[in-house]
N, CA, C and O of each residue as an XYZ file, in Angstrom:
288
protein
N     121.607     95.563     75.456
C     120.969     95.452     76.755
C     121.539     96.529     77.667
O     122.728     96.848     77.640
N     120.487     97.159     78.605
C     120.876     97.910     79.348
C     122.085     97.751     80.523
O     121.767     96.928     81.382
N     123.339     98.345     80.719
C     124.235     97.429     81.821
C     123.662     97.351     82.437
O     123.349     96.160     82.427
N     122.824     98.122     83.604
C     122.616     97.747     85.037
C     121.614     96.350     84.683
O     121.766     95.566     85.619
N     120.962     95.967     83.989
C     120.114     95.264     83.894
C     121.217     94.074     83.506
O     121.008     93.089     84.215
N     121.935     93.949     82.912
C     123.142     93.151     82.644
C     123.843     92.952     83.667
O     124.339     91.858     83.935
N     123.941     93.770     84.214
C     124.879     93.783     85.651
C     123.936     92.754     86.851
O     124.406     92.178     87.832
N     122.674     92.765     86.445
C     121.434     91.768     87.534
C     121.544     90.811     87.224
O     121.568     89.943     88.097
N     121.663     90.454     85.931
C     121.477     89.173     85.069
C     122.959     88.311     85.509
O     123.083     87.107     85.735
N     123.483     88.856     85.523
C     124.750     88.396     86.099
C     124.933     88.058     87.547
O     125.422     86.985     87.901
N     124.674     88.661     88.088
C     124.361     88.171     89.773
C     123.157     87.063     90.102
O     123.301     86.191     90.959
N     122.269     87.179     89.514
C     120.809     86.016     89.056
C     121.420     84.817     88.891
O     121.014     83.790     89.435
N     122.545     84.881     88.047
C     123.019     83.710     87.091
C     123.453     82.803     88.300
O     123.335     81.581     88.395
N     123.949     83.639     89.142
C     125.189     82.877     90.354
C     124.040     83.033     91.631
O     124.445     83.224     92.778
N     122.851     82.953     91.380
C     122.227     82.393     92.875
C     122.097     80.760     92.420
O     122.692     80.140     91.538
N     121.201     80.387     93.268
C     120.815     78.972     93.239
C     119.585     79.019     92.656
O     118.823     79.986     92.650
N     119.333     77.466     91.946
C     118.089     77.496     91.030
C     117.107     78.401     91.550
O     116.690     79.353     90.891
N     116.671     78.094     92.879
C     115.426     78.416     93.700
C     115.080     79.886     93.691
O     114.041     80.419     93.304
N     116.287     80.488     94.254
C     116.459     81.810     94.363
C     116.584     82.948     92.560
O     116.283     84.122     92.342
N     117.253     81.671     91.495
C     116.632     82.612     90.315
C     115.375     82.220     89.735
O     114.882     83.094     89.021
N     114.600     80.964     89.856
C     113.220     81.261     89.794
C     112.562     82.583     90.543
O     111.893     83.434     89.956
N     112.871     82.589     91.905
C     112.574     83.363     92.639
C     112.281     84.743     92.101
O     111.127     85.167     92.052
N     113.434     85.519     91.654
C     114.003     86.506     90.977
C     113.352     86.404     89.307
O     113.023     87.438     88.726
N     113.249     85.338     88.788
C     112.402     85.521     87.275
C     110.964     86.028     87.388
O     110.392     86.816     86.635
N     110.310     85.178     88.914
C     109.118     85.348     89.326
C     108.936     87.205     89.278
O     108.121     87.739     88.526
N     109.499     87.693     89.857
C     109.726     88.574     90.361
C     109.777     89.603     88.790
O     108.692     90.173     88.670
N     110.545     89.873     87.868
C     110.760     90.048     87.040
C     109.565     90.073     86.084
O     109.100     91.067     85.526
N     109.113     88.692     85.987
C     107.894     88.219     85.459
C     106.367     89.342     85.986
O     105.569     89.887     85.223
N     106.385     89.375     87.153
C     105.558     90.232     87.914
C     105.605     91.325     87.808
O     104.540     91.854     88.126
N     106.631     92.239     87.384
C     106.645     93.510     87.173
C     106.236     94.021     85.475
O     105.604     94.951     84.975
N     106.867     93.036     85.058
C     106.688     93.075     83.347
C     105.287     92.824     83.070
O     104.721     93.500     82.211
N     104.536     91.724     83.848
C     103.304     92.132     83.915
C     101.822     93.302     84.386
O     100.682     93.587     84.020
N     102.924     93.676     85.506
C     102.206     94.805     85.912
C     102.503     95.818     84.813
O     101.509     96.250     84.228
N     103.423     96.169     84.516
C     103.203     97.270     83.235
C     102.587     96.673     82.129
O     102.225     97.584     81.385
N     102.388     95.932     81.814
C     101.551     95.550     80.551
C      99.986     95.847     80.885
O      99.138     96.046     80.015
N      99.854     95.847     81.641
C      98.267     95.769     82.315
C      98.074     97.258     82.936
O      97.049     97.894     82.691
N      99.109     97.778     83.750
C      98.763     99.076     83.922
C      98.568     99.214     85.241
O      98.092    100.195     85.812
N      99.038     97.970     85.826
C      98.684     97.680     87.155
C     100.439     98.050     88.096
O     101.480     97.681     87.551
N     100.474     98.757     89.425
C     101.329     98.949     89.462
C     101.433     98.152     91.150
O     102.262     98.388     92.028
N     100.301     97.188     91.174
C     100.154     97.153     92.347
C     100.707     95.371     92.440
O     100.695     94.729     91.389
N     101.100     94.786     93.559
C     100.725     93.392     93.942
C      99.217     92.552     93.475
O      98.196     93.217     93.299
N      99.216     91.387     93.343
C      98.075     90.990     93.776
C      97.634     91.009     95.094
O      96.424     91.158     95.265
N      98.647     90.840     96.445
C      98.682     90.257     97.411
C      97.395     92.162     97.840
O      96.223     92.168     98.218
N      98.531     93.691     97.483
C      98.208     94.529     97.775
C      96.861     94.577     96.966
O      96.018     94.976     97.769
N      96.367     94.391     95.943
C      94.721     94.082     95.548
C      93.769     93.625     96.391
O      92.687     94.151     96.651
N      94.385     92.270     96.946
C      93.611     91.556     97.421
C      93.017     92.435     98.730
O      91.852     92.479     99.126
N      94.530     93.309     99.420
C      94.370     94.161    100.773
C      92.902     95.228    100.290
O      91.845     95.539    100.838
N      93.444     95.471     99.219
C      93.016     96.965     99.008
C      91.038     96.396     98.869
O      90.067     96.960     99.373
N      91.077     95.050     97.953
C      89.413     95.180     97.859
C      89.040     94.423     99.457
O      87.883     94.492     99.873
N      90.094     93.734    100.255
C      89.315     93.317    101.682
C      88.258     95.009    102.553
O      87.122     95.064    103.022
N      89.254     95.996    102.416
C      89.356     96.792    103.017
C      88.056     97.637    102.671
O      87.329     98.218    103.477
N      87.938     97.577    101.372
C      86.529     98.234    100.448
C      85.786     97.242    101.175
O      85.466     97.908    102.159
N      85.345     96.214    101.339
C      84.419     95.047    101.890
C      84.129     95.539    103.627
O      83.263     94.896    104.221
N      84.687     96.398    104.212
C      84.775     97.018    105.499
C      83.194     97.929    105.267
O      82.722     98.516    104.293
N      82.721     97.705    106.619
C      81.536     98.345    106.765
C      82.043    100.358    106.727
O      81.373    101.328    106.374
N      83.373    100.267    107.223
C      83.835    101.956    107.833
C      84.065    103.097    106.568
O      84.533    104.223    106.738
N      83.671    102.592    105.419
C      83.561    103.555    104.603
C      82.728    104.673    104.782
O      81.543    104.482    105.054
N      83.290    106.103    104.638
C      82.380    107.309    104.941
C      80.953    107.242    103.521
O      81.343    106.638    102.522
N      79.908    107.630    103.454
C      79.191    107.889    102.816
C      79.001    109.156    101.960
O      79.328    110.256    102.405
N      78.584    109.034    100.988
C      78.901    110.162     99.989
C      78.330    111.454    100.895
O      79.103    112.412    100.868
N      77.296    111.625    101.574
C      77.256    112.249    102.469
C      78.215    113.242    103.357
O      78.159    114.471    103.389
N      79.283    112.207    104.208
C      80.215    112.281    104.651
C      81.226    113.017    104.235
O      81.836    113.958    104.744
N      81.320    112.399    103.144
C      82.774    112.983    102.259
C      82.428    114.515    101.903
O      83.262    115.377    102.182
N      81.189    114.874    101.279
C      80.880    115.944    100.826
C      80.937    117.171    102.230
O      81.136    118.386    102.230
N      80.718    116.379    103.120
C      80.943    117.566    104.512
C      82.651    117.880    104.817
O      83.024    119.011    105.132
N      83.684    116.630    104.664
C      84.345    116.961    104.641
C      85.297    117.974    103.486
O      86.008    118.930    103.795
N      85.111    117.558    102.435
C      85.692    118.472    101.826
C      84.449    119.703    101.656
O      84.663    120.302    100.602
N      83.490    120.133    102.220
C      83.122    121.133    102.269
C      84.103    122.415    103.390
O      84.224    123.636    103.294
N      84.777    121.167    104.633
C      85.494    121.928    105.296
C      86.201    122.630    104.850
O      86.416    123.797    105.177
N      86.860    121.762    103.694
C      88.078    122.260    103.078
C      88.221    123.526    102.153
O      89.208    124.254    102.045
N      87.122    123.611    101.571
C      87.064    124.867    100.962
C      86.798    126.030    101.359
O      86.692    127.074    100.717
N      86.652    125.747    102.841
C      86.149    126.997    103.473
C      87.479    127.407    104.589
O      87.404    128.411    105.297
């Protein structure tokens, strides 16, 4: 096992139940996000598709004027 990761596991050990569920949760959540490919929260998903659901998206239109700026 990796130390520093040994070195966590060891500090985990000596919280309180709550706080190493807490911390497995946590653990659990990341190990899942790399399995999936996902590097994000759910919580930040949830932000990210509210925000797509927003009327203020530019239109393909839009976008194409702006980066027309850009190349010029």
């Amino acid at each position: 096992m990796n130390k520093r990761l040994d070195e966590a596991l060891t500090k985990v050990k000596a919280l309180s139940d709550d706080q190493q569920q807490e911390a497995a949760e946590i653990l659990f959540e990341y190990i899942e996000a790399r399995e999936a490919g996902t590097w994000l929260t759910p919580e930040q998903i949830a932000e990210i598709e509210r925000r797509l659901d927003e009327d203020d998206i530019a239109t393909d239109d839009e976008v194409r004027v702006v980066f027309g700026r850009l190349k010029a």
